[in-house]
C-alpha atoms as an extended CHARMM CRD file, in Angstrom:
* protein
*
       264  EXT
         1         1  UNK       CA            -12.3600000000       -0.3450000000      -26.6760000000  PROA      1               0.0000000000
         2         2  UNK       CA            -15.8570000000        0.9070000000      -26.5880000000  PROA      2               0.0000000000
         3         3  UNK       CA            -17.2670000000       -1.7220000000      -23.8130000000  PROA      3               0.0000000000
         4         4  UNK       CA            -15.9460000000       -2.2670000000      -20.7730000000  PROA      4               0.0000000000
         5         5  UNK       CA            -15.4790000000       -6.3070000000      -19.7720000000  PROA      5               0.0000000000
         6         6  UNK       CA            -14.0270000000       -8.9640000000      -16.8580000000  PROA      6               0.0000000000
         7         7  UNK       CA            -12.2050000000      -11.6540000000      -17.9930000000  PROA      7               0.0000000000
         8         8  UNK       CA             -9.4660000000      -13.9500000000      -16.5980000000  PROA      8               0.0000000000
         9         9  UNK       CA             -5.9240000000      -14.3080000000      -17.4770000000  PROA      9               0.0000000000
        10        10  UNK       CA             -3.3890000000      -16.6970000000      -17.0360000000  PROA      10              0.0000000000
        11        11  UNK       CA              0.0310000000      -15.3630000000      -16.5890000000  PROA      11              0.0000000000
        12        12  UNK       CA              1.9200000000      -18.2760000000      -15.5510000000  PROA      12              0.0000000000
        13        13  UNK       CA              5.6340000000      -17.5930000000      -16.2710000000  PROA      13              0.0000000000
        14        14  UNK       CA              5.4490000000      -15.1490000000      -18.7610000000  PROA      14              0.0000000000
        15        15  UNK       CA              6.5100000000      -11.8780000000      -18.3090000000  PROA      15              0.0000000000
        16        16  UNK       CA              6.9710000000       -8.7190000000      -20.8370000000  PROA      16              0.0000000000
        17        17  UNK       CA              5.9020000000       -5.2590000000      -20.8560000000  PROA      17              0.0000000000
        18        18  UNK       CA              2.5640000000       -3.4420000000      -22.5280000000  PROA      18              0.0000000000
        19        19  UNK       CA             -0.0280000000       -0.7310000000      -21.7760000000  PROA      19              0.0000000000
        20        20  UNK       CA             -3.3230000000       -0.0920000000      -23.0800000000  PROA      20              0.0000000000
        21        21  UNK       CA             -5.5010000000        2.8080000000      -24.5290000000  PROA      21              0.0000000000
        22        22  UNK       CA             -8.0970000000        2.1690000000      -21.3670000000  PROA      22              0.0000000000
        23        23  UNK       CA             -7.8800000000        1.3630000000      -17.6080000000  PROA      23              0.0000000000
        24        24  UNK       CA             -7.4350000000       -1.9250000000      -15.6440000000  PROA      24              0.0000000000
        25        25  UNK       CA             -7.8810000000       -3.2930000000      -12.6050000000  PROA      25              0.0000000000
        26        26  UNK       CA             -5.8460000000       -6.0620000000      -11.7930000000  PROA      26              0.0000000000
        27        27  UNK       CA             -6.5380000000       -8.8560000000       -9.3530000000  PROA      27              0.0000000000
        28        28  UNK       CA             -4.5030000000      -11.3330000000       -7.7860000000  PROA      28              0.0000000000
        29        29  UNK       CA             -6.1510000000      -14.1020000000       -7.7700000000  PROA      29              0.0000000000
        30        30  UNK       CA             -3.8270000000      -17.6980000000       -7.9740000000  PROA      30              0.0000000000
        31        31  UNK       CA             -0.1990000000      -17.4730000000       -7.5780000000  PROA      31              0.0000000000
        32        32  UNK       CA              1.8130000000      -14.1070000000       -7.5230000000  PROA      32              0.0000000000
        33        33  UNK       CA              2.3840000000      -11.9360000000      -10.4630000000  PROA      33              0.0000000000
        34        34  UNK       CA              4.8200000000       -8.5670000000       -9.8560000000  PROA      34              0.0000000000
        35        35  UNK       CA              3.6330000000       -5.3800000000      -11.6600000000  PROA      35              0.0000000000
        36        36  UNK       CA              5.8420000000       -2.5550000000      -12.3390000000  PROA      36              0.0000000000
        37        37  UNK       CA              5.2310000000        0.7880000000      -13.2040000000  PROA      37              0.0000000000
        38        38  UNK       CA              7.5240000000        4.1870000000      -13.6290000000  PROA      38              0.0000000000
        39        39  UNK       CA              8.0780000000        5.2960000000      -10.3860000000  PROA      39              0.0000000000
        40        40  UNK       CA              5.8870000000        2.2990000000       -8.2550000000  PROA      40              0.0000000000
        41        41  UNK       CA              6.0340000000       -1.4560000000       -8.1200000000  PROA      41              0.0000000000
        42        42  UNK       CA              4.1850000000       -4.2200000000       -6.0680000000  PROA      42              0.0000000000
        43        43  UNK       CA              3.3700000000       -7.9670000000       -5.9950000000  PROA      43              0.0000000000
        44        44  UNK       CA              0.3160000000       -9.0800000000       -6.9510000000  PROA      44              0.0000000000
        45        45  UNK       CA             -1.3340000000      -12.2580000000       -4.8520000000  PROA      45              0.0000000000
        46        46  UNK       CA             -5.0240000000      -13.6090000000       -3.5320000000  PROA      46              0.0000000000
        47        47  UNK       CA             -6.5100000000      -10.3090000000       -2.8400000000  PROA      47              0.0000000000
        48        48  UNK       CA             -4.5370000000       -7.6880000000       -4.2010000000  PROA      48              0.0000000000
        49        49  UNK       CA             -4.8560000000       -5.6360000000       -6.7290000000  PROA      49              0.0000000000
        50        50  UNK       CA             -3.2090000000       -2.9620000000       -9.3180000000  PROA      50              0.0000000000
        51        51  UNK       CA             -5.4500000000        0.2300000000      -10.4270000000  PROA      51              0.0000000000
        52        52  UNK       CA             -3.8130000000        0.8200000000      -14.0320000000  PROA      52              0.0000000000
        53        53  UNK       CA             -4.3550000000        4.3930000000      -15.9110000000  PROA      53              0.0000000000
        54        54  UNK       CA             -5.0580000000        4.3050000000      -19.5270000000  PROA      54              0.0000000000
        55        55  UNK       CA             -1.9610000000        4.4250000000      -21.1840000000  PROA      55              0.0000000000
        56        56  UNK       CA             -0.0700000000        3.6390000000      -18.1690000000  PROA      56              0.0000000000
        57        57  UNK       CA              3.3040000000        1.1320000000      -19.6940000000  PROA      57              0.0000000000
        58        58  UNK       CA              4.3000000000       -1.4190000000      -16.8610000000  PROA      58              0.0000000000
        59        59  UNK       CA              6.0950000000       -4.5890000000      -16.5480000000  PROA      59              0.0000000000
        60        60  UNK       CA              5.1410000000       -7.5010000000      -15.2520000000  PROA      60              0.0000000000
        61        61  UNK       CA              6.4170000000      -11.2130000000      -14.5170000000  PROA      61              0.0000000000
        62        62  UNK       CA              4.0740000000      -14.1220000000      -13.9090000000  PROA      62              0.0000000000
        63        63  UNK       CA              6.0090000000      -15.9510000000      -10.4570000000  PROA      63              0.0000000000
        64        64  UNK       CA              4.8520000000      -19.9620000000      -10.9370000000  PROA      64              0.0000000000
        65        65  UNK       CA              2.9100000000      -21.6330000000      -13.4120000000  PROA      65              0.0000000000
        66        66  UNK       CA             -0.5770000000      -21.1810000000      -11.7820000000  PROA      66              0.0000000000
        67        67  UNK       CA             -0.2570000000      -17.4660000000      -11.7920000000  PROA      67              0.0000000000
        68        68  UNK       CA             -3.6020000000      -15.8420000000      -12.6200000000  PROA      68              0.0000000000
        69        69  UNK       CA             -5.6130000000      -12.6820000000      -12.5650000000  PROA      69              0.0000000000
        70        70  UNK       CA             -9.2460000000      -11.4730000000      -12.6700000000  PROA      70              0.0000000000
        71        71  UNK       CA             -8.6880000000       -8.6310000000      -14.7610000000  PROA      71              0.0000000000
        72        72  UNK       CA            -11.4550000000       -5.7280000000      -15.4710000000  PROA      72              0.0000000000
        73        73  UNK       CA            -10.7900000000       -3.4150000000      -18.1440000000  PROA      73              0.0000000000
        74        74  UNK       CA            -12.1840000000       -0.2770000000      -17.8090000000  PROA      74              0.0000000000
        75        75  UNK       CA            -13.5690000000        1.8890000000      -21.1270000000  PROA      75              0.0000000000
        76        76  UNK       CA            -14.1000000000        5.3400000000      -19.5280000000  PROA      76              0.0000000000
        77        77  UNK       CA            -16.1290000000        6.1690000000      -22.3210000000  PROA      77              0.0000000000
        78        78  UNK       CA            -18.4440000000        3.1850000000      -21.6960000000  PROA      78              0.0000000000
        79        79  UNK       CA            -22.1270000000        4.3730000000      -21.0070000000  PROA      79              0.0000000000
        80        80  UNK       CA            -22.8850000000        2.0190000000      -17.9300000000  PROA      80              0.0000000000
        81        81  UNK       CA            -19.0060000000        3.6050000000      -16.6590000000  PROA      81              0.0000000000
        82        82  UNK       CA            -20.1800000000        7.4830000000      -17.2230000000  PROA      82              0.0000000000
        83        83  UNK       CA            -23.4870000000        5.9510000000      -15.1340000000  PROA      83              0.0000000000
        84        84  UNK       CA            -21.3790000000        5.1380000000      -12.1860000000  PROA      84              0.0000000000
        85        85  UNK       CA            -19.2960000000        7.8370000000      -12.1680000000  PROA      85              0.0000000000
        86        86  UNK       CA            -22.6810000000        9.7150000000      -11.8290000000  PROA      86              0.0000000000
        87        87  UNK       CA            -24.2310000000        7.4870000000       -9.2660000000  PROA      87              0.0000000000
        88        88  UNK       CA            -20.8850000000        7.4990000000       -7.3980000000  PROA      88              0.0000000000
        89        89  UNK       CA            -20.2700000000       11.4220000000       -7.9100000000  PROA      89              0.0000000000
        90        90  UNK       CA            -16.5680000000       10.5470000000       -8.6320000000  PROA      90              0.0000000000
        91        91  UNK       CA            -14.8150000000       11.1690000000      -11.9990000000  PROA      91              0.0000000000
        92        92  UNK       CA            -12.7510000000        7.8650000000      -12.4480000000  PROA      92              0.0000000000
        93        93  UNK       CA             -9.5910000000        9.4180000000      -14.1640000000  PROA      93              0.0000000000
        94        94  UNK       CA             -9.1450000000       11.8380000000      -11.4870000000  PROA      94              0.0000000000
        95        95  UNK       CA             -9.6610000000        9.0710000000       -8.7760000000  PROA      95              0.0000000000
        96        96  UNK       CA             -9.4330000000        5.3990000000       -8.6920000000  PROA      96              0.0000000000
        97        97  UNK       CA             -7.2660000000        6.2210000000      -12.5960000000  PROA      97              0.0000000000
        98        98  UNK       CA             -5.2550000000        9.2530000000      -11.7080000000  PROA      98              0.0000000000
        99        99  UNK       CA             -1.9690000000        7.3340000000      -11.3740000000  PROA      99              0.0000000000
       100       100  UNK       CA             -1.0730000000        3.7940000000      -11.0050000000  PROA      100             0.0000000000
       101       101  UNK       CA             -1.9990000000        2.4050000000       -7.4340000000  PROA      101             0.0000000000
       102       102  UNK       CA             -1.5450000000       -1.0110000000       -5.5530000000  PROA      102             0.0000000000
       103       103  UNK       CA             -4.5280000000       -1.8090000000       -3.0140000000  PROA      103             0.0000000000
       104       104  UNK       CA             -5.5740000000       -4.6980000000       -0.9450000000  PROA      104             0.0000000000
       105       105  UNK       CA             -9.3230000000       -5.7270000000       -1.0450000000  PROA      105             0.0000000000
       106       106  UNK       CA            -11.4140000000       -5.9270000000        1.9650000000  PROA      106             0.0000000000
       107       107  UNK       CA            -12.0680000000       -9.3970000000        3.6870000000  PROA      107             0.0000000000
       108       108  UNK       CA            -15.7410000000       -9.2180000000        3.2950000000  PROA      108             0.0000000000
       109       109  UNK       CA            -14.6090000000       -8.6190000000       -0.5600000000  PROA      109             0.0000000000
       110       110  UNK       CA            -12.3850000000      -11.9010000000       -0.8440000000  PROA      110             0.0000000000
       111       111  UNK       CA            -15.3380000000      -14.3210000000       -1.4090000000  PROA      111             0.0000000000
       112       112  UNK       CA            -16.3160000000      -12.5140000000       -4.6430000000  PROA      112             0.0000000000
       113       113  UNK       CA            -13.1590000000      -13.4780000000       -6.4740000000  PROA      113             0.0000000000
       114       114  UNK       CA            -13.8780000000      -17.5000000000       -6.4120000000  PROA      114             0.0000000000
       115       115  UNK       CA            -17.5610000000      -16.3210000000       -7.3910000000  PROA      115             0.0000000000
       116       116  UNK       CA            -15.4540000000      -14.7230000000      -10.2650000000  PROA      116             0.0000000000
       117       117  UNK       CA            -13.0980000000      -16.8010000000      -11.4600000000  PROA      117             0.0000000000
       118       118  UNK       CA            -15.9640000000      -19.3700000000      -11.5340000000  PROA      118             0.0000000000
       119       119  UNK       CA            -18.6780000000      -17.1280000000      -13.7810000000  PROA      119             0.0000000000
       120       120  UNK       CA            -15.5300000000      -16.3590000000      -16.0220000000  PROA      120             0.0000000000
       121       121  UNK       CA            -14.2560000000      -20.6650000000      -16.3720000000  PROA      121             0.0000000000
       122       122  UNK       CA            -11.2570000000      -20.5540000000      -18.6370000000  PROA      122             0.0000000000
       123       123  UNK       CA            -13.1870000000      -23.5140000000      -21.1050000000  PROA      123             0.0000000000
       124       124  UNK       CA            -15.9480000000      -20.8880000000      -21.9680000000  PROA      124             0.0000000000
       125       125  UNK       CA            -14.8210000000      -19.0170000000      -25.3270000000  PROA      125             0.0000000000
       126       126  UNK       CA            -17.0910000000      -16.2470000000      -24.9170000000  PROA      126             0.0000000000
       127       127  UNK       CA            -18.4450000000      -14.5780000000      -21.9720000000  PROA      127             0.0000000000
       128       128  UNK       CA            -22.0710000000      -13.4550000000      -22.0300000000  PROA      128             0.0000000000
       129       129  UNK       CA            -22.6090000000       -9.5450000000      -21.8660000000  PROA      129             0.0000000000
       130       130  UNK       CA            -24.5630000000      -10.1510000000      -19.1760000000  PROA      130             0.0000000000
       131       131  UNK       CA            -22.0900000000      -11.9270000000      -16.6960000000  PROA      131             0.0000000000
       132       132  UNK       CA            -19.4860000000       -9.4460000000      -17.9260000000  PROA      132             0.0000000000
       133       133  UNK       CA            -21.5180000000       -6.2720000000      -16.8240000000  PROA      133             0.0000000000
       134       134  UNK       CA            -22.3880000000       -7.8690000000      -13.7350000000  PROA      134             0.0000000000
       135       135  UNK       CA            -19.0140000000       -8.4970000000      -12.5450000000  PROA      135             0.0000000000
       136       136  UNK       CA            -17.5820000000       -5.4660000000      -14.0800000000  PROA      136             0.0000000000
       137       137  UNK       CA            -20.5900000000       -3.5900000000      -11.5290000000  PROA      137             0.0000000000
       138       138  UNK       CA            -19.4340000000       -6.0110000000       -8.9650000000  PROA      138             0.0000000000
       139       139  UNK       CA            -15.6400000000       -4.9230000000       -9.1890000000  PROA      139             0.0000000000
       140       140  UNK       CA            -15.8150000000       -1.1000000000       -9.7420000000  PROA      140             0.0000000000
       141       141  UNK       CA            -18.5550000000       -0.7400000000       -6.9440000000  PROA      141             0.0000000000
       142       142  UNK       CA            -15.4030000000       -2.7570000000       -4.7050000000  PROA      142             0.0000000000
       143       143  UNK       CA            -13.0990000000       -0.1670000000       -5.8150000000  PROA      143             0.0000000000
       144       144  UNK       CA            -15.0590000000        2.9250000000       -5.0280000000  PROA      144             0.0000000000
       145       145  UNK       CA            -16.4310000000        1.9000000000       -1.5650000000  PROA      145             0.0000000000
       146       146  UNK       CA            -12.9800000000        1.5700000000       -0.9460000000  PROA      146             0.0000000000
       147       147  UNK       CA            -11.8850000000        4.4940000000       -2.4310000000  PROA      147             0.0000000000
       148       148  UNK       CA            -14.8990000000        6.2990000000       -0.2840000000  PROA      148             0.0000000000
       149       149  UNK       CA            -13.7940000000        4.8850000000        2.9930000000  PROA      149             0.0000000000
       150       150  UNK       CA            -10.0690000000        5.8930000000        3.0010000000  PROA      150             0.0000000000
       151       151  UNK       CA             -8.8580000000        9.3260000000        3.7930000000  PROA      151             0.0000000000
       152       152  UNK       CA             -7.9430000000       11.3670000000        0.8550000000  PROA      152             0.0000000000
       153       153  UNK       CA             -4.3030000000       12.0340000000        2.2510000000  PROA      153             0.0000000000
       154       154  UNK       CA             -3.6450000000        8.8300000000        2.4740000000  PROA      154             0.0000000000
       155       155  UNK       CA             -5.0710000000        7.6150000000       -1.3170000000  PROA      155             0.0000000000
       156       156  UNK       CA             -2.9640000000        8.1980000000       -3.7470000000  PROA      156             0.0000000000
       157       157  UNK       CA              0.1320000000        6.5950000000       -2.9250000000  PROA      157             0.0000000000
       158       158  UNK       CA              0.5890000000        9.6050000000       -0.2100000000  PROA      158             0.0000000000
       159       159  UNK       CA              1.1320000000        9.1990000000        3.6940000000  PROA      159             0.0000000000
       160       160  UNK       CA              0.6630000000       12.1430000000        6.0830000000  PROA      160             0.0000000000
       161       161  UNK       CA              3.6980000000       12.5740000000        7.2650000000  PROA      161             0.0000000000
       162       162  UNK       CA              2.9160000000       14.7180000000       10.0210000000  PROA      162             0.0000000000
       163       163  UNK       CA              0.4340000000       12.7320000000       11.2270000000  PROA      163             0.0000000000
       164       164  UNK       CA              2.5260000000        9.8130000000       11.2420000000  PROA      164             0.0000000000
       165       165  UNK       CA              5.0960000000       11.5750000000       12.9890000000  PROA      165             0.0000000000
       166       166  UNK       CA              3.1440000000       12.9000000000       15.8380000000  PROA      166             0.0000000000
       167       167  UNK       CA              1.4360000000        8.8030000000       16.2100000000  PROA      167             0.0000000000
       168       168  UNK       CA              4.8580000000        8.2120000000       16.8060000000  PROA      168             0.0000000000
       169       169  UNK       CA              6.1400000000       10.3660000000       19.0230000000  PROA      169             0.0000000000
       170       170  UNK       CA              2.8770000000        9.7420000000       21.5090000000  PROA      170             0.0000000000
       171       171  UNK       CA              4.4040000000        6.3210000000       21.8350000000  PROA      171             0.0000000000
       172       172  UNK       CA              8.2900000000        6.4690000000       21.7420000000  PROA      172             0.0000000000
       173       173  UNK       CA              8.0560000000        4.9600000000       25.1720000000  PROA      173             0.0000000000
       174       174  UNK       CA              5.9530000000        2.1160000000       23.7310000000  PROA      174             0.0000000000
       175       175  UNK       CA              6.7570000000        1.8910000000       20.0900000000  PROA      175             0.0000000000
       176       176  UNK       CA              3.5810000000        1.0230000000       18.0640000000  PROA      176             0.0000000000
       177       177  UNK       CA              3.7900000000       -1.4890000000       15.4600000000  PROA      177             0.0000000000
       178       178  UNK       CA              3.0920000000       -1.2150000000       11.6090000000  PROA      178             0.0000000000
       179       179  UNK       CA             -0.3450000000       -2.8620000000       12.2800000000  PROA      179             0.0000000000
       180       180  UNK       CA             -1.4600000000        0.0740000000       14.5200000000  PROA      180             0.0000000000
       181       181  UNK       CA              0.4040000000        2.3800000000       12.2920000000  PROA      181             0.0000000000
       182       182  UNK       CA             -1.6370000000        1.3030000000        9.3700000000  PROA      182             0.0000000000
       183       183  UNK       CA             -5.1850000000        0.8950000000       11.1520000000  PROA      183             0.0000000000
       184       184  UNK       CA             -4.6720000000        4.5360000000       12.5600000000  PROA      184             0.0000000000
       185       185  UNK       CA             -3.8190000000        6.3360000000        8.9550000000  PROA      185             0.0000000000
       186       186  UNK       CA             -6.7160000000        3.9030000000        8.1200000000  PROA      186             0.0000000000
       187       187  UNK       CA             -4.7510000000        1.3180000000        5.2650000000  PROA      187             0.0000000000
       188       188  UNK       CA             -4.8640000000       -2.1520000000        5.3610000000  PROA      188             0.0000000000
       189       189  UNK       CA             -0.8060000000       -3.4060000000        6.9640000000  PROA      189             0.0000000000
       190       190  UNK       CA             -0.0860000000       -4.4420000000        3.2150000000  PROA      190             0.0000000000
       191       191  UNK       CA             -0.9730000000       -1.2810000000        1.6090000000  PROA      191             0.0000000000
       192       192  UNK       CA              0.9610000000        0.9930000000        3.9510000000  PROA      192             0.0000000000
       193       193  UNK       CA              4.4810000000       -0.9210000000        4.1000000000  PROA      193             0.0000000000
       194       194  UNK       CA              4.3960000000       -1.1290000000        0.3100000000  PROA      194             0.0000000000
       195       195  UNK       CA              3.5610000000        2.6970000000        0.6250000000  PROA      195             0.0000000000
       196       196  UNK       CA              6.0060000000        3.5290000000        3.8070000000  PROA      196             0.0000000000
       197       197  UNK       CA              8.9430000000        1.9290000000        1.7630000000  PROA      197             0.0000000000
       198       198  UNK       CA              7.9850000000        3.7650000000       -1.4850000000  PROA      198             0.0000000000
       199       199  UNK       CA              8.0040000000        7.0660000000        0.3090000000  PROA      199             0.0000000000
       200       200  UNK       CA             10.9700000000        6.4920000000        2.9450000000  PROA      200             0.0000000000
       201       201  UNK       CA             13.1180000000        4.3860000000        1.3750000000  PROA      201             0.0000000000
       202       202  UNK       CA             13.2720000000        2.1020000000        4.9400000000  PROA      202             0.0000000000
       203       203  UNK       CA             10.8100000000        0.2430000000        6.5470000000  PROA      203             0.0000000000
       204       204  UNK       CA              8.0470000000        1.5680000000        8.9550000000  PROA      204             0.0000000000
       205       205  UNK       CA             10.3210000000       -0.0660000000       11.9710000000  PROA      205             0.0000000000
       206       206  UNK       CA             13.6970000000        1.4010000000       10.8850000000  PROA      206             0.0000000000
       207       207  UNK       CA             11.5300000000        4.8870000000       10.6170000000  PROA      207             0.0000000000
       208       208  UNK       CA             10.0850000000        4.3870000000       14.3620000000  PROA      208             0.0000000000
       209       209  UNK       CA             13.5120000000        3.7510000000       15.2010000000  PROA      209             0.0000000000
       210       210  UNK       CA             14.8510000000        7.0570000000       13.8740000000  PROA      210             0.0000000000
       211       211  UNK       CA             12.3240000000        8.9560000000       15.4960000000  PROA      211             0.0000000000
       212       212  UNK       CA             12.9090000000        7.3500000000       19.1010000000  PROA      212             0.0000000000
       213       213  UNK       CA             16.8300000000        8.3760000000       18.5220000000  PROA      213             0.0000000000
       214       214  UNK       CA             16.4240000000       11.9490000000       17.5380000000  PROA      214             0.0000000000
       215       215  UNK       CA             14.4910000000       12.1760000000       20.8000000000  PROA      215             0.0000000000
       216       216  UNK       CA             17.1140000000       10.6690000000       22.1580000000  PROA      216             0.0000000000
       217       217  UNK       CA             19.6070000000       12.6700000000       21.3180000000  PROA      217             0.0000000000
       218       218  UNK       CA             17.4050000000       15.8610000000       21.7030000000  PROA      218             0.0000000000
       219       219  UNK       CA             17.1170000000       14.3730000000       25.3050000000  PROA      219             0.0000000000
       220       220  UNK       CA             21.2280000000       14.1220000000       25.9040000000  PROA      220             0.0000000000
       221       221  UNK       CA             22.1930000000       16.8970000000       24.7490000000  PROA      221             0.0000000000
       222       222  UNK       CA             18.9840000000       19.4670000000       26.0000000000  PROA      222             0.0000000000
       223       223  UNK       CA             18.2990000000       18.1480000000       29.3800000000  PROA      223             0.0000000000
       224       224  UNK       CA             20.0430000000       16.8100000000       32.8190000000  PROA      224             0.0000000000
       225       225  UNK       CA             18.3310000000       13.8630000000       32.7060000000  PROA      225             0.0000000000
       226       226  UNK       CA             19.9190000000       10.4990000000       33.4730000000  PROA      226             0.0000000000
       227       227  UNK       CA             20.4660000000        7.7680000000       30.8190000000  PROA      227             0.0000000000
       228       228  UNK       CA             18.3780000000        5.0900000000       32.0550000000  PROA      228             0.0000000000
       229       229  UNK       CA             15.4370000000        7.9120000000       32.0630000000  PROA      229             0.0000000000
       230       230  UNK       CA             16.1200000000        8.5150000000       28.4330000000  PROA      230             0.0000000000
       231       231  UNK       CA             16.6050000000        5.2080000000       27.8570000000  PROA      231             0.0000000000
       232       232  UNK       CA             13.1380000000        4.8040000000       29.4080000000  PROA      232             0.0000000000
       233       233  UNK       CA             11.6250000000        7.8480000000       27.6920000000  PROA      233             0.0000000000
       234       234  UNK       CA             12.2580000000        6.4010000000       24.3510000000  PROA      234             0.0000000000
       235       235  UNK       CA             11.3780000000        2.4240000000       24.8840000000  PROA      235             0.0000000000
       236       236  UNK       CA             14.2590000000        0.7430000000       26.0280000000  PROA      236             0.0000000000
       237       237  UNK       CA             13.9890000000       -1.6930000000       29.3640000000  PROA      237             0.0000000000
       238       238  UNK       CA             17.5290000000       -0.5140000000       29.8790000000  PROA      238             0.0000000000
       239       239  UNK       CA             20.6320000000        1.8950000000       29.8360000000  PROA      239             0.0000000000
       240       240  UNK       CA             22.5420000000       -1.0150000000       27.9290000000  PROA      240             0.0000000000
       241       241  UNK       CA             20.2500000000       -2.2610000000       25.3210000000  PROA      241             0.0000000000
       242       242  UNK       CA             19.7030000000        1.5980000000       24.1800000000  PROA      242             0.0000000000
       243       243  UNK       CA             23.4680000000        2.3540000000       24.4810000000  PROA      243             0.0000000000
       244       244  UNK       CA             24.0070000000       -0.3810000000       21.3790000000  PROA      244             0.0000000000
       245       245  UNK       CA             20.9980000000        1.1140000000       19.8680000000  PROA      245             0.0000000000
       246       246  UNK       CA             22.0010000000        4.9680000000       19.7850000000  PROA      246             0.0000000000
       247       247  UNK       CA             25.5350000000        3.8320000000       18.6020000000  PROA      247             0.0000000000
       248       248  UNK       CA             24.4440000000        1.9450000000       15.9380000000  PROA      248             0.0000000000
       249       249  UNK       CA             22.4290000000        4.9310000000       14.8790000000  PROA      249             0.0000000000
       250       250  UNK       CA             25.1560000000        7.9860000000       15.2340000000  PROA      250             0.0000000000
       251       251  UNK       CA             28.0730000000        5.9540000000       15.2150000000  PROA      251             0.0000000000
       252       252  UNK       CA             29.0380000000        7.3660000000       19.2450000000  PROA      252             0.0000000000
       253       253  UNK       CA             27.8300000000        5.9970000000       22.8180000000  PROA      253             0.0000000000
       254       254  UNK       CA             25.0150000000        8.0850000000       24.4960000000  PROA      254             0.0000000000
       255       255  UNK       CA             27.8100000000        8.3070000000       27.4930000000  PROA      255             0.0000000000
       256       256  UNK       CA             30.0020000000        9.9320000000       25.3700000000  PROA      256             0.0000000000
       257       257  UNK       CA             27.7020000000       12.6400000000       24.0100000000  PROA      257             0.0000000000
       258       258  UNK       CA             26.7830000000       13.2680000000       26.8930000000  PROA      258             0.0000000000
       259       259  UNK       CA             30.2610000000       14.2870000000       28.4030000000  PROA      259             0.0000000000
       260       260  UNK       CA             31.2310000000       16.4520000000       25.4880000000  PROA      260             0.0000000000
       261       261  UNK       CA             27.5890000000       18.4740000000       25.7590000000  PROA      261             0.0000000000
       262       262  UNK       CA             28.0270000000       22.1610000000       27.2760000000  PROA      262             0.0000000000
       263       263  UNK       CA             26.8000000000       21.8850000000       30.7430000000  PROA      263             0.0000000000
       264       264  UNK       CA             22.7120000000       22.6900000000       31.0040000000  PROA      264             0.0000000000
């Protein structure tokens, strides 16, 4: 594919397997659609969207009969492409294409996909050049101001993990939520749960959790202090609710590691 061109596409219910000798972007638009690639997956719906590599196989599965995407498919080679790689200073296949990637468009960005789907009506055969190019412009532009405004450590399917771990352990007294989480590494709560649970294996909540108990048992075993204070120290209201907590974690009361501890 020499030219690079939006269109729509109606998955509905169908569901099969392909990839392509140029890039995508892929755009939730109506209904939910789930992508899958080698070592990612994620759901597609009103505002979401897959960044596809050339050549990058994946599955996917159309989820109701109204399922349909805004799709923009990307010739690297296209002229007005090289242009905005050069306006943008960004070289596409080592950015927004280096591997497959599931983001969620800004709000202010939302309104543009009606304008979309409605310069790209299913009952038109042909799209004019024109429209094309302007939405394909209107798309990539999206995509690289977003690119632009997101920390490089955490693009890329990548989390900082030390950074996370030192937000968290500021406020093991007063857990922070995966909304605060997400707005402090700078990712919308959507893109960094899909990205937590591909890295971790558990859910930003169960991770919290783990870090408030190895401070707890740090605490209990390292220092005199009582257990309501470590209860406190690690955001519990009380000795009780913490005891189920830290036994459902290692399995033993916090009483009980305490008594076997060498004396401090």
């Amino acid at each position: 594919m020499n030219g690079s061109q939006a269109r729509r596409n109606l998955i509905a219910l169908q569901r099969g397997e392909h990839c392509h000798d140029y890039a995508q972007v892929l755009i939730g638009w109506r209904g939910r659609m789930d992508c899958e690639f080698n070592d990612s997956s994620g759901r597609l719906t009103n505002g979401t969207a897959a960044l596809v590599p050339a050549s990058a196989s994946h599955l996917y599965a159309g989820l109701s009969e109204e399922s349909e995407l805004l799709v923009i498919d990307v010739s690297l080679n296209d002229p007005y492409i090289r242009a905005l790689e050069q306006a943008c200073e960004l070289k596409f296949s080592e950015t927004l294409f280096q591997r497959p990637e599931f983001i969620t468009l800004d709000a202010a960005a939302m309104p543009l996909l009606d304008f979309a789907a409605g310069q790209l009506r299913c009952d038109l055969e042909r799209v004019s050049t024109l429209v094309s190019c302007q939405l394909v412009s209107l798309f990539m532009t999206q995509m690289v101001q977003l690119y632009s405004s997101v920390p490089q450590l955490s693009w890329g399917s990548r989390l900082a993990t030390a950074e996370l771990n030192q937000l968290i352990d500021r406020r093991l007294a007063e857990p922070p939520c995966n909304g605060e989480l997400a707005a402090a590494l700078n990712l919308s709560e959507s893109h960094f749960n899909f990205l937590f649970q591909r890295k971790f294996a558990m859910t930003p909540q169960q991770y919290v959790m783990s870090r408030r108990m190895q401070r707890a048992q740090f605490l209990l075993l390292n220092s005199a202090m009582s257990l309501a204070a470590v209860a406190d120290e690690v955001g519990f209201a009380d000795a009780s609710s913490f005891s189920r907590a830290y036994k459902s974690c290692f399995k033993q009361t916090p009483g009980s590691v305490r008594s076997a501890r060498r004396p401090v």
